[in-house]
C-alpha positions as CSV (number, residue, x, y, z in Angstrom):
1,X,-32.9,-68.2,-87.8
2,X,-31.6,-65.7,-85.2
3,X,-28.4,-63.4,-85.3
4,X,-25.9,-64.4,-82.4
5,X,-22.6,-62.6,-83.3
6,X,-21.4,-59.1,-85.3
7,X,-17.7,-59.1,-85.9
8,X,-15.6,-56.6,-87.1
9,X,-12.4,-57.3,-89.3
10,X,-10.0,-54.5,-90.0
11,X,-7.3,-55.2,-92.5
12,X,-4.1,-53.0,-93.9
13,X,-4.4,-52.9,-97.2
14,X,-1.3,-50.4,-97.9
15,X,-3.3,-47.2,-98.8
16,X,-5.6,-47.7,-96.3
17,X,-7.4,-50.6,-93.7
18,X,-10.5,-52.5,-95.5
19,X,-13.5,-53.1,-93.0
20,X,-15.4,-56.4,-93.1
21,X,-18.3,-56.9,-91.2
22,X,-19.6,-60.5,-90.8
23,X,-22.9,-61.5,-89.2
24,X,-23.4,-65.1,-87.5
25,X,-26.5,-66.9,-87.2
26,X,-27.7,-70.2,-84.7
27,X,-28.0,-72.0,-88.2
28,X,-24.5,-72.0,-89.2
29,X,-25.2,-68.9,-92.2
30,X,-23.0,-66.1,-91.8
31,X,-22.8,-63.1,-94.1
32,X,-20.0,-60.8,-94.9
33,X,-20.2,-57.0,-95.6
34,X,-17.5,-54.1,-96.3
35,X,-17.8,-50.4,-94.8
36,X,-14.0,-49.9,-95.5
37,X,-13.9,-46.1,-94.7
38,X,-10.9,-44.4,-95.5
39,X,-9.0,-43.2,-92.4
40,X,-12.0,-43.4,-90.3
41,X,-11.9,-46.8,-89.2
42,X,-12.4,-47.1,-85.5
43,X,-15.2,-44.9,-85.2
44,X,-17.0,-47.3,-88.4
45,X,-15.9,-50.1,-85.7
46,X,-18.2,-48.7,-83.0
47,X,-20.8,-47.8,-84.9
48,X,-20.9,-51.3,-85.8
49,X,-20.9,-52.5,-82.2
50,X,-24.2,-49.9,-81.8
51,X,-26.2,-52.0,-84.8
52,X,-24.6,-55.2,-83.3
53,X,-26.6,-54.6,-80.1
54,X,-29.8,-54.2,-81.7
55,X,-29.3,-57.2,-84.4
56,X,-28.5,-59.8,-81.9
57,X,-31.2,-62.1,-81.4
58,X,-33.3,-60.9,-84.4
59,X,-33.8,-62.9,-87.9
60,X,-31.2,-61.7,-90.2
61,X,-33.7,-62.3,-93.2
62,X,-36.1,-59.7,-92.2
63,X,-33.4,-56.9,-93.9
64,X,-35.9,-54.4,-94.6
65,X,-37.3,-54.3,-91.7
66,X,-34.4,-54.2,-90.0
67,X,-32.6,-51.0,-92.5
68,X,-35.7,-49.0,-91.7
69,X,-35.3,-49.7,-87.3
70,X,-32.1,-48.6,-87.9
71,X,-31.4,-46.1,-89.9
72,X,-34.1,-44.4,-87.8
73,X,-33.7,-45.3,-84.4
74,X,-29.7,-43.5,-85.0
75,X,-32.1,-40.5,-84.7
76,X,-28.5,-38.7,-85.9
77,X,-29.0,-40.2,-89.3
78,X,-27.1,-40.3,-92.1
79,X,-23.3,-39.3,-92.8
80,X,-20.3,-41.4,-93.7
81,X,-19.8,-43.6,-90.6
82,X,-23.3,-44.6,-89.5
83,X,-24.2,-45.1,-93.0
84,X,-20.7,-46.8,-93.9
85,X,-21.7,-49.1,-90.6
86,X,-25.7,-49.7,-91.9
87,X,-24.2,-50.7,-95.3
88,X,-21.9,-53.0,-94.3
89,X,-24.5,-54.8,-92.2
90,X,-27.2,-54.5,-94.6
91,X,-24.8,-56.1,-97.3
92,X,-24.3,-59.4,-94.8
93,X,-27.9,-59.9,-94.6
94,X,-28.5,-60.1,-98.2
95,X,-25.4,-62.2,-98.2
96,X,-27.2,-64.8,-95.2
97,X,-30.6,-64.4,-97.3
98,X,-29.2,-65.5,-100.4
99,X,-27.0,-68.3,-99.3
100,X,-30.3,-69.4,-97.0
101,X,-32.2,-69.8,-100.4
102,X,-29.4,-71.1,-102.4
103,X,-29.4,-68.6,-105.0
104,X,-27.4,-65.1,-105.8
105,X,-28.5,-62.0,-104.4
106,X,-29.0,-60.5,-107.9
107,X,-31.7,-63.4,-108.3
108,X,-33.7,-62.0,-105.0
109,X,-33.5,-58.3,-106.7
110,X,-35.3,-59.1,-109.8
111,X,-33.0,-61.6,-111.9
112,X,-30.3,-60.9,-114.3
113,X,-30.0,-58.0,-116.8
114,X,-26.6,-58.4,-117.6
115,X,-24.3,-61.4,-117.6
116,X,-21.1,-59.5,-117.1
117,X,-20.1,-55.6,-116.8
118,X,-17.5,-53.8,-118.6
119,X,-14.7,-52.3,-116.3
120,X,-12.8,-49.3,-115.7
121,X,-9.2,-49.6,-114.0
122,X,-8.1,-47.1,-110.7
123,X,-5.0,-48.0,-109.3
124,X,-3.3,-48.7,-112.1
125,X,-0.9,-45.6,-111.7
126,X,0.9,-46.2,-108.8
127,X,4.0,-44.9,-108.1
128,X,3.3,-42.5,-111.5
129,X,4.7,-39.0,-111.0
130,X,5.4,-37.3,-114.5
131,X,3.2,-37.4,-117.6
132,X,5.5,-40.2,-119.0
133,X,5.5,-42.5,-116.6
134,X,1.7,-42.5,-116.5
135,X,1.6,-42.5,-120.2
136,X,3.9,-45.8,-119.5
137,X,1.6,-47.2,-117.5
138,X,-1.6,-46.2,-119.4
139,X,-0.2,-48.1,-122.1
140,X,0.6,-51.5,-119.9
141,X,-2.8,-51.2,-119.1
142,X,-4.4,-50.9,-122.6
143,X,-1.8,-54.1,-123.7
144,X,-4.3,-55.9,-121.0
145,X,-7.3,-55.6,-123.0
146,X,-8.6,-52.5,-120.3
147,X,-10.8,-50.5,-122.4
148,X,-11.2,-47.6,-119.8
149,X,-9.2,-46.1,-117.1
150,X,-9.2,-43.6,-114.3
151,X,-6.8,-40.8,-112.4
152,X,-6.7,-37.9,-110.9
153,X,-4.1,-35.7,-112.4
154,X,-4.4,-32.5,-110.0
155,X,-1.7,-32.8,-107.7
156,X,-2.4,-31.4,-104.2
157,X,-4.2,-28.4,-105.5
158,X,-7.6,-27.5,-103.7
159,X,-10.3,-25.7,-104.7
160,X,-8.2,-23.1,-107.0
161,X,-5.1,-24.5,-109.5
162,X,-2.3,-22.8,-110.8
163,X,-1.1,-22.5,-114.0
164,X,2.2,-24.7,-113.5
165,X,0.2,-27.0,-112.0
166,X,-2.8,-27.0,-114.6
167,X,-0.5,-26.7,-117.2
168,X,1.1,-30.6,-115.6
169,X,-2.3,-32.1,-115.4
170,X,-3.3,-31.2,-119.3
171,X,0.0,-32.7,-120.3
172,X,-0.9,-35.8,-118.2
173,X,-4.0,-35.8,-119.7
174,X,-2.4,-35.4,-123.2
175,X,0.4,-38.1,-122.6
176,X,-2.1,-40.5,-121.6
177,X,-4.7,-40.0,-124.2
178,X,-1.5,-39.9,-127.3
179,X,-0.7,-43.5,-125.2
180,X,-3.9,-45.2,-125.5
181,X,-5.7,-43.9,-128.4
182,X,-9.6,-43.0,-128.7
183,X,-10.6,-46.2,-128.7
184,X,-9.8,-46.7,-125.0
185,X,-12.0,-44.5,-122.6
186,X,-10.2,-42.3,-120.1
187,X,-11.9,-40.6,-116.6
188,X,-10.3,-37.9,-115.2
189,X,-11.0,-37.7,-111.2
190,X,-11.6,-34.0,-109.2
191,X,-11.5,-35.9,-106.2
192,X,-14.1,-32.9,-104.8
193,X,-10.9,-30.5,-105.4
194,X,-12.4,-27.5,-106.9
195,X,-14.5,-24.4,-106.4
196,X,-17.1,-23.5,-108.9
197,X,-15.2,-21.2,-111.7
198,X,-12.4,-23.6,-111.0
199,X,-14.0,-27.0,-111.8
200,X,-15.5,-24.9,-115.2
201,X,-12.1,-24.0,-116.1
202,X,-10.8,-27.3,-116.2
203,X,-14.2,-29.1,-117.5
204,X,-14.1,-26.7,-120.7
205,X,-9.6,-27.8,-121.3
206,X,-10.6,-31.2,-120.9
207,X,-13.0,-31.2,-124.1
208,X,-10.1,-31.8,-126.3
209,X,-9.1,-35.1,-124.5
210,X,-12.4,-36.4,-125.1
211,X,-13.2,-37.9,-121.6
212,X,-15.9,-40.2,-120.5
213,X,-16.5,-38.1,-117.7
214,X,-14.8,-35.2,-115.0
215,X,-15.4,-36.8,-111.8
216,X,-16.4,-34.9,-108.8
217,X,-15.2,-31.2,-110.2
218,X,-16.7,-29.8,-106.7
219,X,-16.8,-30.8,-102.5
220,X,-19.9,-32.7,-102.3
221,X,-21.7,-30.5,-99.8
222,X,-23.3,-28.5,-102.2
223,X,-25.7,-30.2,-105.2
224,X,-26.4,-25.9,-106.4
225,X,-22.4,-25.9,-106.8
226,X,-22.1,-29.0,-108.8
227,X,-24.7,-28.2,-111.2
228,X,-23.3,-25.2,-111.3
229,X,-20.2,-27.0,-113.0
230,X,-22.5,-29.2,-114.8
231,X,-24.3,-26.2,-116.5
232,X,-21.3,-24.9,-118.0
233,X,-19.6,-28.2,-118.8
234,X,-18.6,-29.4,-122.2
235,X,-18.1,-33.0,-120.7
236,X,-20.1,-35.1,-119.0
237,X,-20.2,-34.7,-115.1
238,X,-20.3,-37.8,-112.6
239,X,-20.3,-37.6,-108.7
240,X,-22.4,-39.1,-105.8
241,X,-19.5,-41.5,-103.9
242,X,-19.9,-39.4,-100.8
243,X,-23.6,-38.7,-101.0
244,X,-25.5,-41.3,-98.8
245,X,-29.5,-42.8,-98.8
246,X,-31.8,-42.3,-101.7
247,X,-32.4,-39.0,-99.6
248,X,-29.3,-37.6,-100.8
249,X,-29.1,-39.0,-104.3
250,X,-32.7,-37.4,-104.6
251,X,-31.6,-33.6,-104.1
252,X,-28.7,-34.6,-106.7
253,X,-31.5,-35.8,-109.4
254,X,-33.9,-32.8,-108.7
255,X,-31.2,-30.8,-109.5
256,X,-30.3,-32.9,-112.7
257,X,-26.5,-32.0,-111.6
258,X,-25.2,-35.1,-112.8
259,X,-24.6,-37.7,-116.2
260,X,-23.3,-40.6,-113.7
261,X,-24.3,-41.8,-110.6
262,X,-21.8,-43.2,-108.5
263,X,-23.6,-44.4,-105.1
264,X,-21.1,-46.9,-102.9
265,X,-21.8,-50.1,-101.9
266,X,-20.2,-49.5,-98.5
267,X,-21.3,-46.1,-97.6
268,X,-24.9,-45.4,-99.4
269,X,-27.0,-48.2,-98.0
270,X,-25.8,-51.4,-99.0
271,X,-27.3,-53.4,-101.7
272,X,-31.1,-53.0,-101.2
273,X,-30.9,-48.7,-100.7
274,X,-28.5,-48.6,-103.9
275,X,-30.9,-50.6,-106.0
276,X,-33.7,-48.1,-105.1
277,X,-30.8,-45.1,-106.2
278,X,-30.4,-46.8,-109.3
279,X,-34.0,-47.3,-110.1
280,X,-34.8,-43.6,-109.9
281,X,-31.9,-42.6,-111.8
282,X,-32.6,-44.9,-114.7
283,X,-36.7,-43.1,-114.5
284,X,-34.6,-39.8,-114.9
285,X,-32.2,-41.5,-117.6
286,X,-29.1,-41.2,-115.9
287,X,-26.3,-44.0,-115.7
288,X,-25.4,-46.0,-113.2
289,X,-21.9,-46.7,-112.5
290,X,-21.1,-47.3,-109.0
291,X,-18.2,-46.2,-107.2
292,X,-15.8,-49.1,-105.9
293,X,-12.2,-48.6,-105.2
294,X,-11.9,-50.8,-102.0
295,X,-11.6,-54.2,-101.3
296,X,-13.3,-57.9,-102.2
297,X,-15.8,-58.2,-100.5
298,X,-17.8,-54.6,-101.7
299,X,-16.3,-55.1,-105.1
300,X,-18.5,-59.4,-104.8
301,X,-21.4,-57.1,-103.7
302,X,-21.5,-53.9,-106.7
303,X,-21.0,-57.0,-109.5
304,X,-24.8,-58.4,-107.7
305,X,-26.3,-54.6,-108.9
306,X,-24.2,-54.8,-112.1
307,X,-26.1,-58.1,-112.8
308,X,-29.6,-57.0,-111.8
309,X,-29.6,-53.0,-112.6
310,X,-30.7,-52.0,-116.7
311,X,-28.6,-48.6,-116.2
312,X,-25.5,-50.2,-115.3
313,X,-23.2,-48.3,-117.4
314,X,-19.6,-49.3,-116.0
315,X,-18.1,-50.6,-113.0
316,X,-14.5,-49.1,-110.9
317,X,-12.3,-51.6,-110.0
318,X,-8.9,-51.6,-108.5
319,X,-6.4,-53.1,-111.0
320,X,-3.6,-53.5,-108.4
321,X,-3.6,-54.6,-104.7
322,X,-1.2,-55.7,-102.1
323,X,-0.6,-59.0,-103.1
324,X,-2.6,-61.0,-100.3
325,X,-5.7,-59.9,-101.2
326,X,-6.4,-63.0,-103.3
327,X,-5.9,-64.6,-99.5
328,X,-8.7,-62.5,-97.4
329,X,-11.0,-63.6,-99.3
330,X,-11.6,-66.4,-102.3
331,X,-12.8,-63.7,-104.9
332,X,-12.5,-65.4,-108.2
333,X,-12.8,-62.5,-110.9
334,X,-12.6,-64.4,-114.6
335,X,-11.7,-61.0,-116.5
336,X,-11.7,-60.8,-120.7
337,X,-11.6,-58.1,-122.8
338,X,-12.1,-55.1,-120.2
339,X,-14.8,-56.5,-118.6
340,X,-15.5,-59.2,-115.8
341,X,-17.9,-62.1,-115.5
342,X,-20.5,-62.2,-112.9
343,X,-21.2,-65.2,-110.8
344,X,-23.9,-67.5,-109.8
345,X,-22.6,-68.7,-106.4
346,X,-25.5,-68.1,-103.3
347,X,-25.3,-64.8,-101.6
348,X,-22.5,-62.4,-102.8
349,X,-20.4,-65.5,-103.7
350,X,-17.4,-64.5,-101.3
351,X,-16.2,-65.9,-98.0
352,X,-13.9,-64.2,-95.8
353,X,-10.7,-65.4,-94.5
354,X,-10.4,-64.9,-91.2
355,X,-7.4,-66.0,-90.4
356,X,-5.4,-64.6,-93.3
357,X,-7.3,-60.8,-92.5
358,X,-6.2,-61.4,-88.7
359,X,-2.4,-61.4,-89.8
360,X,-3.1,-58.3,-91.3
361,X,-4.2,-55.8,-88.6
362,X,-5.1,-52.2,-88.5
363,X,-1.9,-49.6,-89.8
364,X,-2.5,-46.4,-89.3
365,X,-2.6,-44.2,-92.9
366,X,-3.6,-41.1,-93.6
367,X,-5.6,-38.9,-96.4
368,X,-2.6,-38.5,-99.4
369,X,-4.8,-36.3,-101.8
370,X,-3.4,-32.9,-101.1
371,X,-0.3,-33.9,-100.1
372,X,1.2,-34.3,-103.2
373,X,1.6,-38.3,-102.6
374,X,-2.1,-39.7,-104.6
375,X,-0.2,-42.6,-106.3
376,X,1.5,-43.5,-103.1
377,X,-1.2,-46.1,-103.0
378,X,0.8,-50.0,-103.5
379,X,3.8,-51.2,-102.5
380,X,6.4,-51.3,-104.7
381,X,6.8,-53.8,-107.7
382,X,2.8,-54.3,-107.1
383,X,1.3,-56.6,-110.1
384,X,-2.1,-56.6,-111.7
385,X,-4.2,-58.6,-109.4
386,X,-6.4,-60.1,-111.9
């Protein structure tokens, strides 16, 4: 089997343009990926067209090999758009590997641990300005059987907060938690917001709301800074969605700055490098929960490491889309109780649409987190998707 084609499909999706990458083979296999990087999507596009030059011609099963020759041949390696590219890539080859053998990529990584992964809900905020409408919300979304959920509550503040603005965030914080009760987990996101004393600050007047986790308190430059946070936390800390290759994720569990992981699919290494993540965090009993707020084809790829992983803690998932996302691809998420079942279909169990991503091409957006606009994010009257 030999590679003969690398495309590139960029799709509007509202908030931003999802990336698909889909390899072709001379035996009829192709395998779809997702690098969907926020805002940064034509220079994930070329660095595509880079691998695509060195993958033409070669077996697609060979995906080790293959991660290794490039990840080292960028000689530049490492950061959000060669890595965002690799991933994508590296996700289409397990997809071709897996379909060639007839069985799911989880079954190639060691078999199944889990049968199905408990959720938590992004998105499901949008268009939420005031602590009441997102206690509104909150509740809509505890009525659907969602037994965790996730925001950010900060505003456009960066790296210090005010009071006003603090004082706005707690009572969303409050509003929410009075809404759905203890029973129902809520995640508060930093979104990399904060400096140091900052992130502390707000850590130690979260405590009474009980989170799961503060996500991100600090930028994610600096692993000293986060455990920094960390130390002085009350609550639990998660981060790693911008931190990319085991290389990266090592510093963070040297440094024990962490309680969650939160590698992505599209941006760490694909499949194979998150796998090795997870497998050192679980030897230095940390959770895995990945991070996954794009679109269907990364979400078909994180449920094959929900299903093979022992650490898997909790998945992200978008509870709202633009409505033709259920047309891009043919995901087919059977949801119950807060969590969602994972397939047995070869490879990642997706196929793209190309026809349907074609009528949706590239829209310029830009970065809404300090702008005062975060749950700008879905058109309006936007339904649950699943």
């Amino acid at each position: 089997m030999k590679v003969t084609d690398v495309r590139t499909f960029v799709v509007d999706c509202y908030r931003t343009n999802w990336v698909f990458v889909k390899v072709y083979t001379d035996e009829g296999i192709t395998g779809v990926g997702e690098g969907t990087l926020e805002y940064k999507e034509k220079a994930l596009c070329g660095a595509v067209e880079h691998i695509r030059d060195y993958l033409i011609g070669k077996d697609p099963r060979a995906i080790e090999k293959h991660y290794h020759a490039i990840y080292r041949d960028a000689y530049w390696r490492g950061g959000a758009v060669l890595m965002s590219a690799l991933s994508a890539i590296e996700t289409a080859l397990w997809d071709i590997l897996g379909k060639s053998l007839g069985v799911p990529v989880y079954q190639l990584l060691g078999g199944k641990v889990n049968d199905d992964c408990r959720i938590y809900v992004n998105g499901w905020f949008a268009g939420a300005k005031e602590p009441e409408e997102f206690a509104e919300k909150a509740l809509k979304v505890k009525e659907k059987g969602v037994t965790a959920l996730k925001w950010d509550p900060f505003g456009k503040s960066y790296l210090q907060i005010d009071n006003k603005s603090l004082d706005k965030a707690l009572r969303c914080v409050a509003a929410v938690r009075e809404a759905v009760g203890n029973e129902t987990d809520i995640l508060i996101e930093g979104h990399g917001r904060f400096d140091v004393p900052t992130g502390i600050r707000i850590a130690r007047e979260l405590e009474q709301f009980k989170p799961m986790w503060f996500e991100e308190p600090v930028p994610p430059d600096n692993i000293e800074a986060l455990k920094a946070v960390r130390d002085k936390s009350p609550v639990a800390i998660s981060a790693g969605e911008r931190l990319y290759t085991r290389y990266g994720f090592n510093a963070l569990f040297a440094a024990r700055a962490a309680d969650y992981i939160q590698p992505d699919v599209s941006h760490a290494g694909g499949i194979g490098e998150l796998k090795k993540i997870a497998a050192t965090a679980e030897a230095n009993y940390i959770s895995f929960a990945p991070h996954n707020p794009s679109g269907p084809v990364a979400n078909a790829a994180t449920l094959q490491l929900a299903a093979c992983c022992p650490n898997f803690c909790i998945l992200e998932i978008m509870l709202t889309d633009v409505d033709y996302r259920k047309f891009v691809t043919d995901e087919n998420l059977v949801y119950e109780n807060g969590r969602i079942k994972i397939g047995d279909k070869p490879g990642l169990g997706i196929e793209l649409n190309e026809e349907e991503c074609a009528r949706h091409p590239y829209v310029r957006h830009d970065l809404r987190h300090y702008t005062g606009k975060l749950t700008d994010i879905r058109p309006p009257k936007t339904e649950f998707y699943f």
